[in-house]
C-alpha positions as a printed Julia matrix, in Angstrom:
141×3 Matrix{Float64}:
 -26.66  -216.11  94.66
 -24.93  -212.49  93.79
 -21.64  -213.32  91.58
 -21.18  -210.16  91.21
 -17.4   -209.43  91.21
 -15.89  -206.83  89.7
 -13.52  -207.84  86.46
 -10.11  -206.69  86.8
  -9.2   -203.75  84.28
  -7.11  -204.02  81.34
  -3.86  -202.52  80.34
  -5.62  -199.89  78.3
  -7.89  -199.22  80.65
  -5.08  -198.8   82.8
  -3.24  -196.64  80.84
  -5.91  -194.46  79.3
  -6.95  -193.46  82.87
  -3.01  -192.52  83.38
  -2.79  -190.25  80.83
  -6.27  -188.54  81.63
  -5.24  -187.97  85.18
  -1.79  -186.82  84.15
  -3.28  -184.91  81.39
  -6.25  -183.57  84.42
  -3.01  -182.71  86.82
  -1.32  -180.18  84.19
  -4.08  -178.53  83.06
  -6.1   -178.16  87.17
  -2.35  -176.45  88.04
  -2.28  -173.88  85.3
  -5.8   -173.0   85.88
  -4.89  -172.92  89.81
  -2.37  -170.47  88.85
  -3.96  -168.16  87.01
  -6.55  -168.09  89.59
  -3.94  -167.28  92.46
  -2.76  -164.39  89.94
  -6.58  -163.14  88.71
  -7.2   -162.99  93.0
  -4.35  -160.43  93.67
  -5.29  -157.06  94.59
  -4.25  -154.54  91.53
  -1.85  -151.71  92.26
  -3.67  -149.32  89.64
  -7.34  -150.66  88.85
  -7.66  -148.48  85.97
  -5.14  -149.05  83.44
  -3.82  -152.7   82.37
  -0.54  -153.79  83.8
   2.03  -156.62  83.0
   0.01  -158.88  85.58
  -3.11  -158.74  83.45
  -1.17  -159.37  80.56
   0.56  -162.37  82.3
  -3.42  -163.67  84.3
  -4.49  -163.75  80.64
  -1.96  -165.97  78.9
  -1.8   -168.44  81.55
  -5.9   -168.52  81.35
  -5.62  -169.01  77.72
  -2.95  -171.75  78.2
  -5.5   -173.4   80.75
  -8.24  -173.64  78.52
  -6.36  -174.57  75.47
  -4.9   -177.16  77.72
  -8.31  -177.87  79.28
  -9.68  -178.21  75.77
  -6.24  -180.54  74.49
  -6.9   -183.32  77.48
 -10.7   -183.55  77.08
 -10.38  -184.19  73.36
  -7.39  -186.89  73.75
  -9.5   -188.43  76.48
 -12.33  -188.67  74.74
 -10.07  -189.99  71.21
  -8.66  -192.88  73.96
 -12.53  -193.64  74.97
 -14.45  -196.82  74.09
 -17.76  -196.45  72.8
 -19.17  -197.02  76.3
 -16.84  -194.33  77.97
 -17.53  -191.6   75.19
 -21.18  -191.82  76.31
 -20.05  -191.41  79.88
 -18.23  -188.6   79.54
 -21.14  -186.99  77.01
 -23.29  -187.22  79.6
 -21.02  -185.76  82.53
 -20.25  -182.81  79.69
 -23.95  -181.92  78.63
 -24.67  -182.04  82.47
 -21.34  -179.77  83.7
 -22.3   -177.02  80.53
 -25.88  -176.5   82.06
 -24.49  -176.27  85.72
 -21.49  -173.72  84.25
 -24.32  -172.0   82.06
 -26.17  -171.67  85.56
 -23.03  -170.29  87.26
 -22.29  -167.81  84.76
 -25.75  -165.98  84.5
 -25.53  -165.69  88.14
 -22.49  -164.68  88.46
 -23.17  -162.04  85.82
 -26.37  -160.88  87.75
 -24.11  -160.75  90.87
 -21.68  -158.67  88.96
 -24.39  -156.6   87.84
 -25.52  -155.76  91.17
 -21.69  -154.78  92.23
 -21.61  -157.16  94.72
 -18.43  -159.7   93.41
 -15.29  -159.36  90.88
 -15.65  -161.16  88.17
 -12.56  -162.21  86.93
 -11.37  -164.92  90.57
 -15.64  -166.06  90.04
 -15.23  -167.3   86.54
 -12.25  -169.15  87.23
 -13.55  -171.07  89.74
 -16.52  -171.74  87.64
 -13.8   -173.24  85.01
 -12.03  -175.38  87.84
 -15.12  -175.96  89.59
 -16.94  -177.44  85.96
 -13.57  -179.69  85.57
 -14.13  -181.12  89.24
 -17.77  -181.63  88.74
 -17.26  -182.83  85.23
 -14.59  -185.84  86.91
 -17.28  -186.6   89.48
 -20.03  -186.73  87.05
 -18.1   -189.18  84.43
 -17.29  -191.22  88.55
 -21.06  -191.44  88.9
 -22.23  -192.34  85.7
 -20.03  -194.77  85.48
 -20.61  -196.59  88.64
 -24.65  -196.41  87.97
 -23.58  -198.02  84.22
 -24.03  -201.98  84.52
């Protein structure tokens, strides 16, 4: 006989994953920004302009924000959910460390710009790094 029904979730539970998501929200539109900014063609390729100034303070707000949510998220953790999402981390930083070498051997060979790839490496590591924690969790009895 399979009892195996899930148990319904506790407050905490509740509102830890609340404030991750809301936390995940803020920090996925910044970076989105600074993508759409970091993509736009430049009027004068050679010399730095206000845009680059402004692409680089909203990236650096991203990651600082990126960097803010994953430590409160981890702080709000139980033991059992710090492991998950140690697991989905040390996974995501060998899949960005993967992205980045070729991305810097694409660059190499002149065939990308840099700048639009490495941001979606950063969004793309915070979407894989959700579905990893997802999947680990679910395979977790």
């Amino acid at each position: 006989m399979n009892t195996s029904t899930k148990q319904p979730e506790s407050t905490n539970e509740i509102n830890r994953r609340k404030s991750s998501l809301r936390d995940g929200l803020a920090v996925g539109a910044i970076l989105f920004i600074a993508l759409l900014i970091g993509s736009a063609p430049e009027a004068n390729p050679g010399a730095p302009s206000a845009r680059d100034l402004v692409w680089a303070a909203v990236s650096f707000v991203g990651v600082l924000g990126l960097l803010l949510a994953a430590y409160l998220g981890y702080r709000r953790a139980d033991e059992r959910q710090r492991l998950v999402q140690l697991k989905a981390g040390a996974i995501t930083c060998l899949a960005v460390l993967l992205g980045l070498f070729t991305a810097e051997m694409l660059y190499a060979l002149k065939q990308i710009n840099l700048i639009p790839v490495i941001q979606i490496l950063f969004i793309g590591s915070i979407v894989l790094w959700t579905l990893l924690q997802k999947l680990i969790e679910s395979r977790i009895p």
